[in-house]
Every structure is written in structure tokens, then in C-alpha cells.
C-alpha positions as CSV (number, residue, x, y, z in Angstrom):
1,X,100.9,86.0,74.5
2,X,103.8,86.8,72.6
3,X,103.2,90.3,70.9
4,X,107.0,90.8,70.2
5,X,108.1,88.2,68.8
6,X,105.9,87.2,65.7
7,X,107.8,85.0,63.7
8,X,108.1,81.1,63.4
9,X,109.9,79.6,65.3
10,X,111.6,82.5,67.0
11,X,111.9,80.9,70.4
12,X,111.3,82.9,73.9
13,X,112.6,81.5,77.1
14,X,112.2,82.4,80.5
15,X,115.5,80.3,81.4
16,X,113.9,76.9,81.8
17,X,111.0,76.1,79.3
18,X,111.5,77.5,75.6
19,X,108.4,78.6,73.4
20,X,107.5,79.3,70.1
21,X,104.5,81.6,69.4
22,X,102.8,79.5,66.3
23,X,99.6,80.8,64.5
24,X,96.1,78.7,63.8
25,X,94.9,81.0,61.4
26,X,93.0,82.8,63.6
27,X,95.3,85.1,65.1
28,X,93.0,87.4,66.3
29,X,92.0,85.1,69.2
30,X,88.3,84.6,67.9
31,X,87.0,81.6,67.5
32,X,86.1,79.4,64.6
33,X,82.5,80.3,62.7
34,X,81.5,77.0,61.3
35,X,82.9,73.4,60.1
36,X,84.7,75.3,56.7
37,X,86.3,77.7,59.7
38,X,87.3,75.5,61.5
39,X,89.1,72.7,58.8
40,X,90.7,76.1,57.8
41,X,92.3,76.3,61.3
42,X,92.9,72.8,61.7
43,X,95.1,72.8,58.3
44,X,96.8,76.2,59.2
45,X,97.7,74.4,62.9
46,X,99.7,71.2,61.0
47,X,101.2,73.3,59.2
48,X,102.8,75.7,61.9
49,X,103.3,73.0,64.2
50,X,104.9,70.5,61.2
51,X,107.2,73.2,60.0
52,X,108.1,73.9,63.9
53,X,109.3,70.5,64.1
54,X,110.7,70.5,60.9
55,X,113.1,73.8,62.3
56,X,114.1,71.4,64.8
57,X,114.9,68.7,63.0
58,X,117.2,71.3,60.5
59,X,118.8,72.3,63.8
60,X,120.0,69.2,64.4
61,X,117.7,69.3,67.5
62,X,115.0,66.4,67.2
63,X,111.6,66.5,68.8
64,X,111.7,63.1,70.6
65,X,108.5,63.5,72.4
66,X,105.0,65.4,71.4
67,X,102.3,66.3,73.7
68,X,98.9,68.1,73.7
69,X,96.1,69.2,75.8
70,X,92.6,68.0,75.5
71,X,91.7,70.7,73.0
72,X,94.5,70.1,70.4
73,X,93.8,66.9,68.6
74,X,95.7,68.0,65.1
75,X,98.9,67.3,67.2
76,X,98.8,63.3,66.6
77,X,98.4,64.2,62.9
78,X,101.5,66.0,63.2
79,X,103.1,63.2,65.7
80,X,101.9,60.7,63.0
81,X,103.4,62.7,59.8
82,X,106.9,62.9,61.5
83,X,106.9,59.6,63.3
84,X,107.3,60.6,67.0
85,X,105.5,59.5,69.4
86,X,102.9,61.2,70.8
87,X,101.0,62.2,74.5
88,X,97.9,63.4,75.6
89,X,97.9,65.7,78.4
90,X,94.4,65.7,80.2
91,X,94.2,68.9,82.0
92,X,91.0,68.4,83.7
93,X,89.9,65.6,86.3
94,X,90.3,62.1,86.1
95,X,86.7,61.5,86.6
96,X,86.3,62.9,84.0
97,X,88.5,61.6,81.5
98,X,86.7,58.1,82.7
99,X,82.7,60.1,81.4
100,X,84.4,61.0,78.4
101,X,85.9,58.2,77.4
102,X,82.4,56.0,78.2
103,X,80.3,58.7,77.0
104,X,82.0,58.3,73.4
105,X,82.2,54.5,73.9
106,X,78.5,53.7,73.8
107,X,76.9,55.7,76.8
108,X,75.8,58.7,74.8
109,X,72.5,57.2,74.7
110,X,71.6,56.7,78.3
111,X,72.9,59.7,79.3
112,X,71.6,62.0,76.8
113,X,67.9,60.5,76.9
114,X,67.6,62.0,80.5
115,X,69.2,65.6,80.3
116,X,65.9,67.5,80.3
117,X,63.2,65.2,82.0
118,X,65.4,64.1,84.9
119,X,68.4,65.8,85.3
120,X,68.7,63.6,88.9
121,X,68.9,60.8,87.3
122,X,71.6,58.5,88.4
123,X,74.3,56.9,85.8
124,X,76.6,54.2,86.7
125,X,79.5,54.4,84.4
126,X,82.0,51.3,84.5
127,X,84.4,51.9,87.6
128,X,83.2,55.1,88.6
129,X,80.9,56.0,91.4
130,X,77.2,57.0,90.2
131,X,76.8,60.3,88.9
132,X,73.5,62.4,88.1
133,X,73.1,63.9,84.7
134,X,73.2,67.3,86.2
135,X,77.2,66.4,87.4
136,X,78.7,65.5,83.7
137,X,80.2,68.0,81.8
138,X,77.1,70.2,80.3
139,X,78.3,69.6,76.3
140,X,76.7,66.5,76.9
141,X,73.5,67.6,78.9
142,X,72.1,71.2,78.2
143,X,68.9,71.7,76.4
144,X,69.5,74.4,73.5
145,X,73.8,73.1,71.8
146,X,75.3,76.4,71.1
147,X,77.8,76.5,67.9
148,X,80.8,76.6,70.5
149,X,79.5,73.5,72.6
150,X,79.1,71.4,69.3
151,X,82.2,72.6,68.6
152,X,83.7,71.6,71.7
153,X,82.4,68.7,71.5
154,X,83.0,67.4,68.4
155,X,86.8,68.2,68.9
156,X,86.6,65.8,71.8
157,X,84.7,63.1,69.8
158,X,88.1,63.3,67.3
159,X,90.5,63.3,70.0
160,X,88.9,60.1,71.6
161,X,88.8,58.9,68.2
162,X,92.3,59.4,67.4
163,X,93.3,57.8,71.1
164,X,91.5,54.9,70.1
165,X,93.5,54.3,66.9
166,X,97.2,55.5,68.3
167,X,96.8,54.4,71.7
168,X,98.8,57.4,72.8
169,X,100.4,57.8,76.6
170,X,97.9,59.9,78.6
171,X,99.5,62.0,81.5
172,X,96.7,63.4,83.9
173,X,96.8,66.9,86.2
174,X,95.6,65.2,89.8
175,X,97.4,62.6,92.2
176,X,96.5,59.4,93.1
177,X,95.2,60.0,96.6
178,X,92.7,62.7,95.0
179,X,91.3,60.4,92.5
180,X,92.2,56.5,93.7
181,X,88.8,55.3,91.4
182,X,89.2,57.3,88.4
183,X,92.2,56.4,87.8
184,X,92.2,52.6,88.5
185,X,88.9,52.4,85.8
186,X,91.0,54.3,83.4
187,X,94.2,52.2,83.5
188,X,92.0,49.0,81.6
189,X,91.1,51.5,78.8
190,X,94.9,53.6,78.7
191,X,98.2,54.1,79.5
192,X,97.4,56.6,82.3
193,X,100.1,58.3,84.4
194,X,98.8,60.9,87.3
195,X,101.6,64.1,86.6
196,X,99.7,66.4,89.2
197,X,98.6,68.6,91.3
198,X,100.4,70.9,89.3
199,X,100.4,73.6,91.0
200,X,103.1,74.9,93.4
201,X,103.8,73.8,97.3
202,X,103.5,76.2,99.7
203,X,107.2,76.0,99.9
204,X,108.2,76.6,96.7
205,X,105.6,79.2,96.5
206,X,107.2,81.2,99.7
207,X,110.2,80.8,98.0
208,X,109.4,82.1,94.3
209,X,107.5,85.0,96.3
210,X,110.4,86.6,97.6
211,X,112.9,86.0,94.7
212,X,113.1,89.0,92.0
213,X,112.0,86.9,88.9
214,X,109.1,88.0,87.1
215,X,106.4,86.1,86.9
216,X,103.8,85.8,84.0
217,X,100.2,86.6,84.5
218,X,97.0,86.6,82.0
219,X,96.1,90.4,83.0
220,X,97.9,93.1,84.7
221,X,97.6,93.9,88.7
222,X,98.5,95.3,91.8
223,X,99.9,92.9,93.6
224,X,101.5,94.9,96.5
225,X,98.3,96.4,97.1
226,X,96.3,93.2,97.3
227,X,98.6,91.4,99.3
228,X,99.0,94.7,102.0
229,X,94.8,94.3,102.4
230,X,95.2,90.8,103.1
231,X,97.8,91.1,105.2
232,X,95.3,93.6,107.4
233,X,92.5,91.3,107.7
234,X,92.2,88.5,110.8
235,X,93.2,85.0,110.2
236,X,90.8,82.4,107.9
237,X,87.8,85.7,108.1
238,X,88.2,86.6,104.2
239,X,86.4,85.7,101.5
240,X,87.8,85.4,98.4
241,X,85.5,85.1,95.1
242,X,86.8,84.6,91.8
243,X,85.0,83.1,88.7
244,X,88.0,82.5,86.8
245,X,90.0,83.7,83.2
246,X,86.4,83.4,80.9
247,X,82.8,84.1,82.6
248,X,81.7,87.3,82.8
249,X,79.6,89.3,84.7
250,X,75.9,90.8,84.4
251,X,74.5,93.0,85.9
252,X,71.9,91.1,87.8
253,X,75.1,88.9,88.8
254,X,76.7,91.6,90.0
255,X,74.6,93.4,91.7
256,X,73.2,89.7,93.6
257,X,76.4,89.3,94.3
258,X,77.4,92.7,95.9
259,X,74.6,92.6,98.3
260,X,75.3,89.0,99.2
261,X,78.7,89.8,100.5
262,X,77.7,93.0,102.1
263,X,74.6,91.7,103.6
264,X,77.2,88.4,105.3
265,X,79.5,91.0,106.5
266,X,82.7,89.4,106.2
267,X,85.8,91.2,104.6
268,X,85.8,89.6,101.0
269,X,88.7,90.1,98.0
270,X,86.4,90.1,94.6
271,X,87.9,89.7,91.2
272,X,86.2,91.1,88.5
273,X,87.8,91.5,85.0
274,X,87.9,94.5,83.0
275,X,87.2,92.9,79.8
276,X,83.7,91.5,78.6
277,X,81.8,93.0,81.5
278,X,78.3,94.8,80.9
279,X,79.1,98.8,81.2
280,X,76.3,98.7,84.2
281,X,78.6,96.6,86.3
282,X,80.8,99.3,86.6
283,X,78.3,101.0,89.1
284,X,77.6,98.2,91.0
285,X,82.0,98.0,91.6
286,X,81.6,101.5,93.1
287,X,79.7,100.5,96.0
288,X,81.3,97.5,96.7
289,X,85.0,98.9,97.5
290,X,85.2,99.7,101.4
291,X,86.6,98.7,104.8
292,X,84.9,95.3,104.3
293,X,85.4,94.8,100.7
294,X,88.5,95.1,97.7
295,X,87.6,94.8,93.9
296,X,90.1,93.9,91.8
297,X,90.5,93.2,88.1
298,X,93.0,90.3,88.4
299,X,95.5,88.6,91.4
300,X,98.2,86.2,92.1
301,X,95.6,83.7,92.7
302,X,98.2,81.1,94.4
303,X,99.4,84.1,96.9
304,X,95.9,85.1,97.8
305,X,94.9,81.2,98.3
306,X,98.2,80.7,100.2
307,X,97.2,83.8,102.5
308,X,95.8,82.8,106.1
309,X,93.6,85.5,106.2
310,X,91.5,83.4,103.3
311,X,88.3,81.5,104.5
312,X,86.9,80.2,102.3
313,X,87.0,80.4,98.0
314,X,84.0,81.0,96.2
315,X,85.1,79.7,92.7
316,X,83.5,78.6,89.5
317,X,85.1,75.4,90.0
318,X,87.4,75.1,86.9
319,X,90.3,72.6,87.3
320,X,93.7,75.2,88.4
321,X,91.4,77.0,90.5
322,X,90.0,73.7,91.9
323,X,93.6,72.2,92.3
324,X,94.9,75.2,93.6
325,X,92.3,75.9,96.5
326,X,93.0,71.6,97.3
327,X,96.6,72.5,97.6
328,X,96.9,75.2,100.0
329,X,93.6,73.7,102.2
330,X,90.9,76.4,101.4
331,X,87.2,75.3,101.8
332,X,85.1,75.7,98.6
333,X,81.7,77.3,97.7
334,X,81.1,75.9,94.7
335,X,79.3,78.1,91.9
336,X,79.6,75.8,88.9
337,X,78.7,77.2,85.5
338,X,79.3,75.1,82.4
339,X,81.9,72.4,80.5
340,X,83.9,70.7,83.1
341,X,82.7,72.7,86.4
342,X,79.7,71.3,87.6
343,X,81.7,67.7,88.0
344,X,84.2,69.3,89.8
345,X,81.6,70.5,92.2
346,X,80.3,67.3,92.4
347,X,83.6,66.1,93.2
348,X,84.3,69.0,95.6
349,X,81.0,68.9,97.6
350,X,80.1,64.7,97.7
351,X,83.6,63.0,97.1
352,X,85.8,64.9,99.3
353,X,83.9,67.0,101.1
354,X,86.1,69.8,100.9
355,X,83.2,72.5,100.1
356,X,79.5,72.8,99.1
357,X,77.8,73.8,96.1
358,X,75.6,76.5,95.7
359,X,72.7,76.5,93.3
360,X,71.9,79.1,90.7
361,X,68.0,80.4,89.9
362,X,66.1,79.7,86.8
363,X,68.2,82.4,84.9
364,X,71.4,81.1,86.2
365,X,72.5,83.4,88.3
366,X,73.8,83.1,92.2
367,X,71.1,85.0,94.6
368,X,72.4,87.0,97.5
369,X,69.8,84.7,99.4
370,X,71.8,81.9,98.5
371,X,75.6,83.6,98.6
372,X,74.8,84.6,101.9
373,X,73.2,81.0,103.0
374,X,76.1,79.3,102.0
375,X,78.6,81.1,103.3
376,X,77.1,81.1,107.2
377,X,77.4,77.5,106.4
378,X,80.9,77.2,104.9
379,X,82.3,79.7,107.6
380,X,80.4,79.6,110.8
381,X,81.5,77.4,113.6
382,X,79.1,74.3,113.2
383,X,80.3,70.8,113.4
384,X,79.5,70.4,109.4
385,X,81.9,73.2,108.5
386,X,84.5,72.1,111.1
387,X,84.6,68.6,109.1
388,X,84.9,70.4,105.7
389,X,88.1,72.4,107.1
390,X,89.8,69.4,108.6
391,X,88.8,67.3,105.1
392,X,90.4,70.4,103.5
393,X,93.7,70.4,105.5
394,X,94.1,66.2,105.4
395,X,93.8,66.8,101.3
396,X,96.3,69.6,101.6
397,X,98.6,67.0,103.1
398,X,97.9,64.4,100.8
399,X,98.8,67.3,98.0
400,X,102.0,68.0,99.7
401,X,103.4,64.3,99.9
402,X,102.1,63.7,96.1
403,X,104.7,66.8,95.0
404,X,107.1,65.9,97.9
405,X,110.6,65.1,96.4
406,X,111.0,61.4,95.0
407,X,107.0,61.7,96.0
408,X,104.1,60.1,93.5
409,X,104.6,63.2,90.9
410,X,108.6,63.0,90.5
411,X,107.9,59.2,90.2
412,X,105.4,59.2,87.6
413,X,107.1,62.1,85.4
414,X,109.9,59.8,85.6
415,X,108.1,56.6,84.3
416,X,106.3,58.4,81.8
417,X,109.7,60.0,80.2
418,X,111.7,56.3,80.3
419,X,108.7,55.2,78.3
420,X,109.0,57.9,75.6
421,X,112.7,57.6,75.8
422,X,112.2,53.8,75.0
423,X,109.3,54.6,72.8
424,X,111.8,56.3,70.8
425,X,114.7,54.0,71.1
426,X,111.9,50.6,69.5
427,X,111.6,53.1,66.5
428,X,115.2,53.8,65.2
């Protein structure tokens, strides 16, 4: 992220938020091999992070607050070793959170007993609507664990762990008229505050588009370009398909997928990273650029959502594309591949109807049969897609009073920093 600037705790600001590159011991982004591995870059995280807020401390600038994602439990060891108190911010759904939290409180059982012989089988977790096995996150269900899912997993068994014995604040990424039930069954297990969408209003996204700053994006793209195409096409007619920053593409997929979109005959934006792809993918790319159809390797995502030309979003269903599609009002075809995704569809397509899910084949992959099936649904003129739409828009108003100023989000931020400040103030 930070190729220049190499050293601890050589800071980098882009004017508001400060930050300081750090290393795990694995600094050349793979990931861990096995449990030795992985204590290894556990031990080599406290100690960046410690000696981080240690260089604050020297500077006579005191952490006063510490929080981390889902996927960074060694942060409370630090938080413990230096006294400060500590936050956990839970970057995925509140539903979620909720099948976590029961799932490592005594539900593994009843869940886990039905993952291959009845994946439809319903589970009624305490305060949460019911939910089939097939909806939880697939750590917990799929038949053959991979090292990465155990790992995964396991990290999530410490973090809950390590919530249970500090009883940390827990800020979440949705709003309260998203996820009303969630977060009322969480709030008799934690200290839950509900910090989100985060994601930009339309407003403020208008209004960073046509100031100069740069903005910071995970690969390199032509913006201008993709934003003159969209600009050419008729109003709510594209579709836009995007399966996020990690799943890649095979061949099969991408060939399914080309034919799909060219057999429903609607202009559709495609994104399609560079990296990871199989080499045979390439050829498949080749034919799908036309007068109908843009490839790219990476977008403003927010900008292309934002767009009225956009129809409808065929997404993989992680959380930021998730929030951002429920922000500007975009229908969703749900294609849901692993970890977190498939509740989000559930979420998406049964809880507020705002799109439908589409199911994969025995290998896993999304037929053109069923791309194109879904889409006639999601974007012809039948009463069922008129009712997703106007669910779409009424949650893109909820969004836009939850980040509306002194709205639900300023509210919560501020409730959530008094407590750390008096937090703080009970330990001196």
C-alpha cells in the first residue's frame, strides 16, 4: 500500500487520516502456511503495532483509543499490554456478527450436523429470524476445510474469545433501519454501536467527483473512459457485473458469463482484474468488448453505482459492494461465493428484497442459462421487479437519513467516542 515509505512509524497523510505502514512478518502479502506461520506473524504484528504505540507515547502523543477489524485479534493483546482501551470494528453485517457470536456460544453443533445432508435446514438462532445452513457464512458449512478457512476460522474463534474476556465496545458498518433485529439481539450480548453505511451520499460523492484531490484505489484505471461509456448509454439499461477485489475468473466462468450477457442483450460494464486470471480468459475478453459491452480491469465502483444509466449490479455480494449498491438504490443479482457472501444474499434477496439470488451449478459456476434468467427477471417490466426497484429506492432513503447530518451515524460516532473518552478518563 505504501511502497515508499518503508519505515516504522513514518507516517503518510492524505490531510485528514494519518497512517503508518507496519509489517506482520509476511510482507510479501502471502499468507500464513501453518499454526508455527502463523504464531510467527501474530508475534511479529505485537510487536510493530506495540512499538507503534510506544513512538506515540515518546511523542508525547498518546493513543487514547484502539480499534480493529474482525480479522486483527492481536490488537487487544496490544490494547491490554499498554492499558488502553480497546474496539472491535465489525466490518461485515450485523446478522452476522449475531451467527458468529451464537455459533461460538454453543450452536456449532446444530449447525454443523446438517451442512452436507440438509443444507435447507432451518436454524433459529436467539433473536434472529430463521436461517438455512446454506445462508451462514461457509467457514462453518462447506464439506472439504481448506487451510485458509481453518485458518479463518480459528482467528474468529480467538477474537470472540478475547470479546468474551475484555468486553470490548463493538462499532458495526450498517444503520439501524437496515438491520432493526440484529442489532436489538446483539445489544444483550455487547456494547454495539451501528457506525454505518459507510460509504459516501450521493452528495458528497457529486461533490468529491468534481474536486481535484486524488483519490486512492486498489488497482489502476481509466476512469474518464468508463464514465464517457456510461454517460452514452440510456437511463437504468446497463448492467454492471463486478465480483469484487479477490475471486477470480476461469475459464468456464468466463466464457458462461460472456454469452450470458451477449445472449440478454443489454449494454453491460464488466470488471475483470488483471491479476490471478487463467491466461485462457484473455480470449474470451476479446469478444466481449463491443457496442453493447466494456471490459475493464478495475472502476470507481461508487461512480459507476451512482451512474443512472446502471440497472442493475450483478455482485458477489461482499459487504462495501453490498452497502454501496443499498446506498445509491441499485437492484442486486446476487452471485454469492464464499465467507460472508451467501448471508448477504440471503439478506439481499428474502429480508429486503432489494435483489435476487442466482444459483451456481454443481462446479460452482454461474450458467449463461441462469445469468440470462435472472436478469429478464431483475430488469424487465413485471410487477416483481417493479417492487424490488421501489424496495431499492425506499432503502436508498433510509441510507441517506442514517448519514444525514446530526442523522443516526453522527449520533452514534458521537456516543461511541464520549465512551472512550470516559473510558479513558475512569483509568487515569
Amino acid at each position: 500500500m505504501f511502497p515508499s515509505h518503508e519505515n516504522l512509524c513514518e507516517e503518510v497523510s492524505d490531510g485528514l487520516i494519518s497512517y503508518i505502514p507496519f509489517s506482520d512478518g509476511k510482507d510479501d502479502g502471502s499468507w500464513p502456511k501453518d499454526s508455527e506461520d502463523r504464531e510467527q506473524q501474530r508475534k511479529a504484528n505485537f510487536q510493530s503495532l506495540s512499538s507503534i504505540v510506544s513512538y506515540f507515547e515518546a511523542s508525547d502523543r498518546p493513543v487514547t483509543c484502539i480499534v480493529c477489524t474482525l480479522s486483527m485479534p492481536v490488537v487487544g493483546e496490544v490494547a491490554r499490554e499498554h492499558k488502553l482501551p480497546f474496539a472491535v470494528y465489525w466490518i461485515q453485517p450485523a446478522t452476522l456478527l449475531a451467527t458468529y457470536y451464537h455459533y461460538f456460544h454453543g450452536y456449532d453443533k446444530l449447525i454443523t450436523q446438517h451442512d452436507i445432508n440438509d443444507p435447507t435446514y432451518e436454524v433459529t438462532l436467539p433473536g434472529l429470524h430463521p436461517l438455512r445452513i446454506c445462508d451462514m457464512p461457509t467457514f462453518f458449512t462447506e464439506k472439504t476445510h481448506n487451510d485458509l478457512s481453518k485458518m479463518i476460522l480459528q482467528a474468529l474463534r480467538e477474537l470472540f474469545e478475547q470479546m468474551d474476556q475484555e468486553k470490548p465496545v463493538v462499532i458495526v458498518n450498517t444503520f439501524d433501519a437496515l438491520e432493526d433485529v440484529a442489532l436489538k439481539a446483539l445489544q444483550s450480548y455487547m456494547d454495539v454501536f451501528s457506525v454505518g453505511p459507510a460509504v459516501p451520499p450521493l452528495g458528497a460523492l457529486q461533490h468529491k467527483n468534481a474536486s481535484s484531490e486524488a483519490q486512492i484505489h486498489l488497482f489502476k484505471h481509466d476512469e474518464k473512459s468508463c464514465m464517457e461509456w456510461l454517460d452514452a448509454q440510456a437511463e437504468k439499461s446497463v448492467v454492471y457485473l463486478s465480483f469484487g477485489s479477490l475471486l477470480s475468473y476461469t475459464k468456464r466462468q468466463a466464457e458462461e458469463i460472456l454469452h450470458g450477457l451477449q445472449s440478454y442483450g443489454q449494454p453491460y460494464l464488466w470488471v475483470v482484474r488483471k491479476d490471478g486470471r487463467e491466461e485462457e480468459v484473455n480470449f474470451y475478453l476479446r469478444d466481449a468488448e463491443g457496442i453493447k459491452g466494456k471490459v475493464v480491469e478495475w472502476c470507481d465502483q461508487q461512480r459507476v453505482l451512482s451512474h443512472p444509466s446502471v440497472g442493475c449490479f450483478v455482485t458477489h455480494c461482499g459487504w462495501n459492494s453490498t452497502l454501496e449498491a443499498i446506498v445509491y438504490g441499485v437492484p442486486m443479482l446476487a452471485v454469492p461465493s464464499w465467507s460472508d457472501q451467501p448471508m448477504n444474499a440471503y439478506l439481499i434477496e428474502k429480508e429486503w428484497r432489494v435483489g435476487i439470488r442466482a444459483e451456481r451449478d454443481a462446479e460452482g459456476v454461474l450458467t449463461r442459462e441462469e445469468l440470462v434468467s435472472c436478469l429478464e427477471l431483475l430488469m424487465d417490466g413485471s410487477e416483481k421487479a417493479a417492487q424490488i426497484r421501489a424496495n431499492a429506492h425506499n432503502l436508498k432513503e433510509r441510507a441517506q437519513e442514517a448519514v444525514a447530518k446530526h442523522g443516526p451515524l453522527e449520533i452514534s460516532l458521537h456516543n461511541f467516542i464520549e465512551g472512550m473518552e470516559n473510558l479513558n478518563q475512569s483509568r487515569k
